[in-house]
N, C-alpha and C positions, 0 to 999 in steps of 0.2 A: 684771749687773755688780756685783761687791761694793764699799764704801765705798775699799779702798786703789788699785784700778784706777783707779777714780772719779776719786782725788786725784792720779794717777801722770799721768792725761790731763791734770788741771790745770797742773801741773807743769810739762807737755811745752808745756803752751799759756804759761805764762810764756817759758821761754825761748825761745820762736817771737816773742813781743811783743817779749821782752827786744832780742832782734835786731832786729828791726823798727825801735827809734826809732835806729838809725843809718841802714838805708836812706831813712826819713822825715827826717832831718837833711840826710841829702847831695841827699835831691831837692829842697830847698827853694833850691837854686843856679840851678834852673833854671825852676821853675812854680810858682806861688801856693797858698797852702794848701790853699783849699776847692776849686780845681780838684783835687790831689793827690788831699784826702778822696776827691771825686766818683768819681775815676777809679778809685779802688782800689778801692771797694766796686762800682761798674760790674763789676768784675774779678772783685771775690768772687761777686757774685749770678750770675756767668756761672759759675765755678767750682762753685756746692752747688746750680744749676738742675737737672742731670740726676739729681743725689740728690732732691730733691723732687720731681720730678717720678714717680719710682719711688716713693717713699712715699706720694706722694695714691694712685697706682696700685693700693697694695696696702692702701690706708687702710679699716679698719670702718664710720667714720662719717665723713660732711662737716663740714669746719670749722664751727664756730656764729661770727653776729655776735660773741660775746665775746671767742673764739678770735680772729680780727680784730681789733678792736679791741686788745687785749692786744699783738700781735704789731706795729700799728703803734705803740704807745706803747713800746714796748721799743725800734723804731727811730726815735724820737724821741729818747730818752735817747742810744742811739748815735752820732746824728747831734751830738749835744751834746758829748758826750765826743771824740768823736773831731777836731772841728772845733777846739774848744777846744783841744787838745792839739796838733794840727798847727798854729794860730795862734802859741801860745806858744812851741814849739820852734825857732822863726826869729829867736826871741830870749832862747834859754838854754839849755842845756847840753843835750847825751843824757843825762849821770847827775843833772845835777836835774831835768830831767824825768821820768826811771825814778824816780826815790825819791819823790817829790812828787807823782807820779800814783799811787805805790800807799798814797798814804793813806786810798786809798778803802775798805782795809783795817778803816778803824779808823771810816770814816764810816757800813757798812753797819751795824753794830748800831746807832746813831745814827738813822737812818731808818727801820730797820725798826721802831723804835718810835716814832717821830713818824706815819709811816705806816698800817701794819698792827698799830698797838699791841702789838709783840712787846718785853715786857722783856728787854733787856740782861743780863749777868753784871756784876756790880760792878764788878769789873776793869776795864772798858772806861773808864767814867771816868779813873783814874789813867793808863790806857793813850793818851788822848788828850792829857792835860797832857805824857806823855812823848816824841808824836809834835812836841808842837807845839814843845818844847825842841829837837828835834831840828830842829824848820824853821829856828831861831832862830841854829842852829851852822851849818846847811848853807848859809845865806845870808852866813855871814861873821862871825855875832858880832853883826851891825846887821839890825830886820828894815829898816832904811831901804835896805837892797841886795838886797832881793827886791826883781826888776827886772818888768817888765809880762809879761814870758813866763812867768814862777815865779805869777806869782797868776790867771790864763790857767791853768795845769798846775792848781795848786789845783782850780779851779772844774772843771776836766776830771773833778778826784778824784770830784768831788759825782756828775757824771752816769756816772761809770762805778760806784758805789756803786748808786745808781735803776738801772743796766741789772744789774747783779745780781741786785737783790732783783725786778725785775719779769721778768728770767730766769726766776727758781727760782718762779712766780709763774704763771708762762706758759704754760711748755714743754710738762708734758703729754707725751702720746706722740707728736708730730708737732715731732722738733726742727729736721727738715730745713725745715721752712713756715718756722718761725720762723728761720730761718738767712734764707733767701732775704725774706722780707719785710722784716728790720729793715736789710738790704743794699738794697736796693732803696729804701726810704725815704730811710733816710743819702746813697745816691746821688742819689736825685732832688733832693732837699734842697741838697746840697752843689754840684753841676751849675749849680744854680737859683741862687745864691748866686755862684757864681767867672764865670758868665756876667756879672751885675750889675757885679762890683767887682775883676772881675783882667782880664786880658790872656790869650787864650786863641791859642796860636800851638803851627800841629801839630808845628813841627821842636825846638819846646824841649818836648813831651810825646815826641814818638820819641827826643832826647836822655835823657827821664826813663823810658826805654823798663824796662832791668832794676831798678829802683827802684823800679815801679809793680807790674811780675809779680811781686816777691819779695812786696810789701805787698800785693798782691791777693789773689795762690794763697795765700800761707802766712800772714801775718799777721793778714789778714783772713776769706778764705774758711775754710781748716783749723784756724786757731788759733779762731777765735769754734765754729766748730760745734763743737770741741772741749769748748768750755768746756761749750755747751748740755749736750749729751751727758753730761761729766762731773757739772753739776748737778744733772740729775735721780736722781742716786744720793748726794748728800751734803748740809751744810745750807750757806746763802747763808754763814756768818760763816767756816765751815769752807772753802768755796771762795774766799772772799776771800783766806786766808791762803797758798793757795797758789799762787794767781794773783798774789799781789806779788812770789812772785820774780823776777817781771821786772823788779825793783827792781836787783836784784842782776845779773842779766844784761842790761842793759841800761848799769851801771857797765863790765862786764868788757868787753861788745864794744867802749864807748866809748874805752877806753883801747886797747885792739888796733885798732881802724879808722880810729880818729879824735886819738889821741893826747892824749887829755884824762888832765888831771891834780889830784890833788882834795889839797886843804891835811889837816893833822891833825884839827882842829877840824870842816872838813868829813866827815870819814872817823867823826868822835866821832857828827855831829848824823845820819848815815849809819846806824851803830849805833842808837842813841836811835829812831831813827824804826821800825828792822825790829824793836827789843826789843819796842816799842809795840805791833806787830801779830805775834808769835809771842803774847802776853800773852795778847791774847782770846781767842785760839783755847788755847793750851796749861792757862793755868789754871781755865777752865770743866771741864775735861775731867779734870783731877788733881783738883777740888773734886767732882766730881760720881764719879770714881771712889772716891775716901775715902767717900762719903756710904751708897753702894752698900754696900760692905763693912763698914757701922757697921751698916746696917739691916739683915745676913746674920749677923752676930753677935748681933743680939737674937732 
């Protein structure tokens, strides 16, 4: 697969999420978060079972302990992100959630050198000061009106930046394992969790009946093995940026599904935040093509 198919799959996996946080809005009318998480990754791992199951089939070598381990630390992260973000979404917007989760854009170069000690492009810095202007606008002008949902969505950013970089980390040639195992985690996790601390009643999960398939099949099962898939042909900083379009679809459906409506100021700190994450990605890649063509002229 070459790097632009690579990126066209990521692409197509944003706007699968972008959609996604309005069915995950509208089911929260009727079942608690972490049962929601539970149920929709329950849904995915049933969805990419029979692909992995075909893959171990036709597999060279057996998973190693590492390979495990790897693939449940990946669905720890997902368990985190995703939990975190269905918590906060009960209490703020689809388009601040879409733009606020994809800051996770601007946090993988962040980690990835806190982590795996991988230097950053300079860029990123100023790129950050630019994201965080932009939280600064999209909250109203006050960060005292980022509300407990919006700093919830934050913290989702962190753990879907970690399932990136431990993505791209992981995957390997068996993306289907790694689809179903970080599913499986996230579910058991999340099950384990809405058992303790929600209300679990079957006629408000059959009311949350086409909610749960859209976020299951597509948003969950198709859209993450997407991403896997697409990862393994490009780098963690370069998928990030185009996995945040669901920044941007995620505004669009909110305003078609749900009638949201975003002030100037917002629509500014909106801007500010996606110029943030075109940055990283766009001017390593103009810096590094200049540098190419200085070193072909000597």
């Amino acid at each position: 697969m070459t790097r632009l198919n690579a990126n066209l799959l990521l692409l197509l996996t944003g706007a699968i999420w972008g959609m996604g946080f309005v069915s995950q809005s509208m089911a929260m009318d009727r079942i608690g978060p972490l049962l929601f998480v539970g149920l929709r990754f329950a849904i995915a791992f049933l969805t990419i079972l029979p692909l992995a199951l075909r893959e171990w089939r036709d597999a060279e070598r057996p998973l190693s302990a590492r390979d495990w381990s790897g693939f449940f630390v990946v669905g720890l992260t997902l368990f985190g992100g995703a939990a975190t973000q269905q918590i906060g979404i009960t209490t703020t917007t689809v388009t601040h959630s879409g733009f606020l989760t994809g800051l996770y854009v601007v946090m993988v170069p962040f980690l990835g050198l806190i982590i795996f000690r991988q230097l950053p492009h300079p860029v990123v810095w100023p790129a950050a000061g630019c994201a965080l202007a932009g939280i600064y606008l999209l909250s109203g002008g006050s960060m005292s009106e980022l509300g407990r949902g919006d700093w919830l969505t934050i913290l989702c950013a962190v753990f879907w930046a970690l399932q990136i970089l431990f993505v791209a980390r992981f995957t390997g040639a068996r993306p289907m394992a790694l689809s179903t195992v970080q599913f499986a985690v996230c579910a058991v996790l999340s099950l384990a969790g809405a058992a303790l601390a929600e209300p679990v009643e079957a006629s408000a999960i059959v009311a949350t009946g086409p909610e749960l398939l859209f976020a299951g099949i597509f948003s969950s099962g198709i859209a993450f093995t997407l991403q896997i898939v697409g990862q393994r042909h490009t780098t963690a900083p370069q998928a990030a940026i185009f996995l945040s379009s669901e920044a941007l679809f995620a505004a669009f459906f909110g305003a078609l599904f749900l009638g949201e409506r975003m002030t100037l100021a917002s629509y500014a700190g909106c801007l500010l935040i996606f110029a943030s994450m075109i940055a990283v990605e766009v001017v390593p890649m103009l810096t590094g093509s200049r540098r190419r063509l200085r070193e072909a002229e000597r």
